[in-house]
N, C-alpha and C positions, 0 to 999 in steps of 0.2 A: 584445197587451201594449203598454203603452205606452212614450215614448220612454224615462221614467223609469227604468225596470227595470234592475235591479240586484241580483242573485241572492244578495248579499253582505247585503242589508236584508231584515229581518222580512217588512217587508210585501209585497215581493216574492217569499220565499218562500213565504209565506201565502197568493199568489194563485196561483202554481204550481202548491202542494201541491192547493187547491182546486178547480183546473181538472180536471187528472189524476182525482182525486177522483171530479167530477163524470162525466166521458168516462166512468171503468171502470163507476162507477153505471149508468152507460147499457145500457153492454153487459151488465153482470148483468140487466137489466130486460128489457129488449129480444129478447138472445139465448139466457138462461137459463144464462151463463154461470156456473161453477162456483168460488166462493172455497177455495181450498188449503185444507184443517183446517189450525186454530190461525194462519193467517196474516192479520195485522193490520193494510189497508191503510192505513190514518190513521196506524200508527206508523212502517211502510217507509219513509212518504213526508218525513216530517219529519226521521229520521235520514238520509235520503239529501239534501234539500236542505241540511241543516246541512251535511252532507260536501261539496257542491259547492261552497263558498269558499273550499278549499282544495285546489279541483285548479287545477294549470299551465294560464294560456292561460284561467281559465274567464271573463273580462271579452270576450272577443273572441265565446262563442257567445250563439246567437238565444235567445231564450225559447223559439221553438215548437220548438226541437232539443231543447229540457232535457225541454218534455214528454213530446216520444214518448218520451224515451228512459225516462223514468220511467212513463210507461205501458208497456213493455215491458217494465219491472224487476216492477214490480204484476200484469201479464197470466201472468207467469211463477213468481210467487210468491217473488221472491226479495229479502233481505234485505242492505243493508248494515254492519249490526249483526252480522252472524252473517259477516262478509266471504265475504261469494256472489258479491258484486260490487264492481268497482270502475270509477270514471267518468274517462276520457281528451278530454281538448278538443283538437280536428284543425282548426284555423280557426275556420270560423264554425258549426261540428259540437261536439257533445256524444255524443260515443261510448260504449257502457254493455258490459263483456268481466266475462263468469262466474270465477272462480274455479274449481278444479277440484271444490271441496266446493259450489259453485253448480250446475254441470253435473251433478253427482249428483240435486241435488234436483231441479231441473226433469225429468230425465230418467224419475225415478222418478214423476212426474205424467203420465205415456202410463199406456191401459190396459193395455197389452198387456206393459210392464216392469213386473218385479217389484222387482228391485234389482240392482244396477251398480256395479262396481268396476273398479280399476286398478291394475296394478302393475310399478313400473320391471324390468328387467334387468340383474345389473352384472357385470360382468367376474369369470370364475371360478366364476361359481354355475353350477350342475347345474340343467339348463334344456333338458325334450327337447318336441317337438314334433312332431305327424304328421298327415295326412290322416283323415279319419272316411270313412265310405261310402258317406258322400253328396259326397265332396271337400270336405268343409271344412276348413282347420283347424284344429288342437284343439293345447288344451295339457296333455300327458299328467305333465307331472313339472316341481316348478321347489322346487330345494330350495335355500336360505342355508344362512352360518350369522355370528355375531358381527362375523367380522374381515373379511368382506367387504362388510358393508353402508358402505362410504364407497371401495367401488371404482366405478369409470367406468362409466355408464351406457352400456352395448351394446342395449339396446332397450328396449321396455314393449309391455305387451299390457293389455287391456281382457275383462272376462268377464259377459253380459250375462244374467241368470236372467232368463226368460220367467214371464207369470203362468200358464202349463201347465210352470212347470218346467222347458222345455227351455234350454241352456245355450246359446250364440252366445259367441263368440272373436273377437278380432281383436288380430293380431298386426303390431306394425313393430319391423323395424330401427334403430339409431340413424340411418342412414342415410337411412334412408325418414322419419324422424321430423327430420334436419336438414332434408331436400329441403321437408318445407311447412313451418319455421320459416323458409325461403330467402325463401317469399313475403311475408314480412312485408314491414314498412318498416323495423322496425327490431328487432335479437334479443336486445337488449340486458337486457328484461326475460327472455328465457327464458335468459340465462346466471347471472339473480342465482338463477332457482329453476327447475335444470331437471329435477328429480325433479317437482314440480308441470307442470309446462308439459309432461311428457314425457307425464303420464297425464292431463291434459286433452286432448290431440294424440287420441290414440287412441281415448279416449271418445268423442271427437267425428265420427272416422271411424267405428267400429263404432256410432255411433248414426244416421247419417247416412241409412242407407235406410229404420231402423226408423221411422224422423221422418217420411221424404216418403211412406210407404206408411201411415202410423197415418191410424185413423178420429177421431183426435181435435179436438175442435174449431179451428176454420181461423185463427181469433185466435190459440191459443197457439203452434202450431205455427209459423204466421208470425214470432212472436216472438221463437220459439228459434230459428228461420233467420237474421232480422237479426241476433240476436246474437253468434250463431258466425261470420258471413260478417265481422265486426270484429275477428275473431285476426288475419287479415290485415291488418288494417288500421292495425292498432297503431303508436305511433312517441312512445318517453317522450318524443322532445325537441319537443312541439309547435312548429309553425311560424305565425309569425301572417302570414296571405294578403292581409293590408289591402294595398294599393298602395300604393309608398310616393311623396310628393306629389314633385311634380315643383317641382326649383329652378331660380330663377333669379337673377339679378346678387348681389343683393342677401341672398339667403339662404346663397350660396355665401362672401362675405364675413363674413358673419356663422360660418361653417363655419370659416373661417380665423381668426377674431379669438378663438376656441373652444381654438385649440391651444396648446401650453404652446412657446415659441420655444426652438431648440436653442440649444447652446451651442456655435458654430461660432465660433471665433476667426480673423479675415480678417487674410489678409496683409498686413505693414506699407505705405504708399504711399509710395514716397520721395518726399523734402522737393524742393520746388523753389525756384529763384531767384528767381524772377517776381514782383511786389508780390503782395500778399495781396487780394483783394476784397473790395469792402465789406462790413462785416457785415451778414448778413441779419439782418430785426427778430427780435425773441427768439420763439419761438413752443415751446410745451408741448413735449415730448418724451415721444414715443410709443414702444412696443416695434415690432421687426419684425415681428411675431406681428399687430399690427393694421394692417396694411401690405394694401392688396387686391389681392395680388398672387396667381399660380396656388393651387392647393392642395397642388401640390408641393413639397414642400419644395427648398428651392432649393440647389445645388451651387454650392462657393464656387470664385470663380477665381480663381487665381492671376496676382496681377500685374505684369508686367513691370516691369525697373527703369526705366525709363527716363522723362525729361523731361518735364512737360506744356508743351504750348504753351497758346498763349492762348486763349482758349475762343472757338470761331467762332461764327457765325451760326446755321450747323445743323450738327449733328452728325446723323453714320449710324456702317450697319456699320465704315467704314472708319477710323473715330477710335479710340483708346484708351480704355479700362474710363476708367482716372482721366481721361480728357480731355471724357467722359461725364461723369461724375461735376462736374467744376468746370463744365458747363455748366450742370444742374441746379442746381446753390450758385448760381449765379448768378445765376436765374431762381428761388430759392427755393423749390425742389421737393422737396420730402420722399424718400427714396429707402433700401432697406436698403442697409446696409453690403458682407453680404455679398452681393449682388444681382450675380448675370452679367451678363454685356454685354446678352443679348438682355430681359434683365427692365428694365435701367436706358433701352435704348431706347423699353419699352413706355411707362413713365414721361415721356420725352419727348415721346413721340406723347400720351399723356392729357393731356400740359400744352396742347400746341398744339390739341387738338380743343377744352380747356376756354376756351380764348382766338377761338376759332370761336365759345361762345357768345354769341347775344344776350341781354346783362341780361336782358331780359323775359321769354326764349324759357322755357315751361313743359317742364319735361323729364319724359316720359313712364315711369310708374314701373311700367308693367304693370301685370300684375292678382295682384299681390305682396300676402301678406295684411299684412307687414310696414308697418311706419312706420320711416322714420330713426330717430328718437326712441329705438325700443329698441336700435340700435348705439351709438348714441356719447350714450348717455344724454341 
């Protein structure tokens, strides 16, 4: 595929569809592989690419993930029209999970199955079960009736008619039936529907030997193993895995110039005696908010009543907030209001290093993809 690709555009779904197309052609020619009665590669594929625009995450996966997945969907005969299947994006993955009316049908393409069902167990229904004589076992009685079909699901079972007729069971508990929704990533789909999920569960174990022991061709079968091996794998809240870019000076200020400034109201400064200082020349007034100061939001400090003296030479730790403060004004140093002692001295220090510059000296901007230009317009 090319860089292009874009599974949201015609023509990229056009070349998907075509690809898929072309691969299953191969294998029908090649291996004498067998098309489902009544199923319609050219229309699976178009109604499933049109569906793939609207799963979560789907800009993050590969082309070549969309198409195994949809040659899996085609190899297996199944349908998104008929919802057999639905498609989850896991990063840079395109994941394709049967439906429990999906797992029928494929299942029902082994020779050896006839036809397969499933059915919950709920709380209070008449439900016996026992060994056969071969130790299998068997489900000898499972009677409802109206008022208990919206009771709590205590288990499901699966009943597999062989094409000799012979009957196969398999039985779980709700318990046995949480323990491998445990494996997921996430169960969240098997809480909105666990009457579905509970007899997919079970189908999927009582099919499970029948699949690896079947003479059936090695394509399908492969197929239906990737597919099932993706219950686990499931997780509606896709995660996107990209790395996220590494910042530095300048994109971290940019992060801060982003935030809406609180509304911290700083303690009054008392008035002093001392003449006032010159005015500093008029210069814009900027919010705190684009101040390049940590990304922490800063804690206001409280400041003492007392006196400024006259503003020294240098100030350190051992000056006062406001003694800070009038040395900055004096030196026409931008600073927030409600700025701590240790932020206001940072302030001091960026003045002094910027008075270290030489005029000429080129100041090294890294390998920043930024331009000034987009901060301060």
């Amino acid at each position: 595929m090319t860089e292009t690709f874009n599974i949201s555009k015609t023509a990229s779904q056009q070349l998907v569809a075509n690809s898929v197309t072309k691969n299953f052609q191969d294998l029908v020619e090649s291996q004498g592989f067998k098309v489902p009665d009544g199923y319609h590669v050219a229309n699976a594929l178009q109604e499933a690419v049109a569906t793939l625009p609207t799963v979560k995450g789907i800009t993050n996966v590969s082309a070549d993930s969309i198409k195994k997945t949809l040659f899996d969907m085609v190899v297996q005969g199944l349908s998104p029209a008929k919802t057999q299947v639905y498609f989850i994006a896991y990063g840079n993955q395109l994941q394709m999970q049967r439906s429990y009316f999906g797992t029928q049908q494929v299942l029902k393409r082994l020779k050896d199955i006839k036809d397969i069902q499933a059915y919950v167990v709920r709380k209070d229904e008449e439900f016996d079960v026992d060994y056969d004589e071969n130790g299998g076992l068997i489900v000898k009685a499972h009677h409802t009736d109206f008022m208990k079909l919206d009771n709590e699901i205590v288990g499901a079972y699966a009943v597999i008619t062989k094409a000799d007729r012979e009957k196969q069971y398999e039985v779980m508990t709700k318990k046995q039936i949480d323990t491998s929704w445990g494996q997921a990533r996430s169960t969240n789909v098997h809480k909105k529907f666990p009457e579905e999920m509970a007899k997919r569960t079970v189908i999927n174990r009582a099919a499970k030997n029948i699949i690896n022991t079947s003479g059936d061709d090695d394509n399908l079968i492969a197929a239906i193993n990737s597919t099932t091996a993706n219950e686990n794998n499931y997780d509606d809240d896709p995660k996107d895995v990209t790395p996220a870019p590494k910042q530095n000076a300048l994109s971290r200020m940019a992060k801060v110039a982003t935030k809406e400034p609180e509304n911290v109201e700083p303690e009054p400064v008392k008035e002093v005696s001392e003449p006032e200082p010159e005015p500093a020349p008029k210069k814009d007034v900027i919010s705190d908010a684009e101040l390049p100061f940590n990304d922490e939001t800063a804690q206001v400090e409280e400041l003492p009543d007392e006196p400024v003296k006259s503003a020294p030479d240098q100030v350190n730790s051992e000056n006062t907030v406001a003694e800070i403060k009038h040395w900055l004004d004096q030196h026409h140093t931008l600073y927030q209001q409600s700025a701590t002692k240790v932020q206001l001295l940072e302030r001091v220090a960026d003045y002094l290093n910027e008075q270290k510059t030489e005029p000429d000296e080129e100041i090294d901007m890294g390998d920043t993809p930024y331009q000034p230009d987009e901060f301060w317009g």
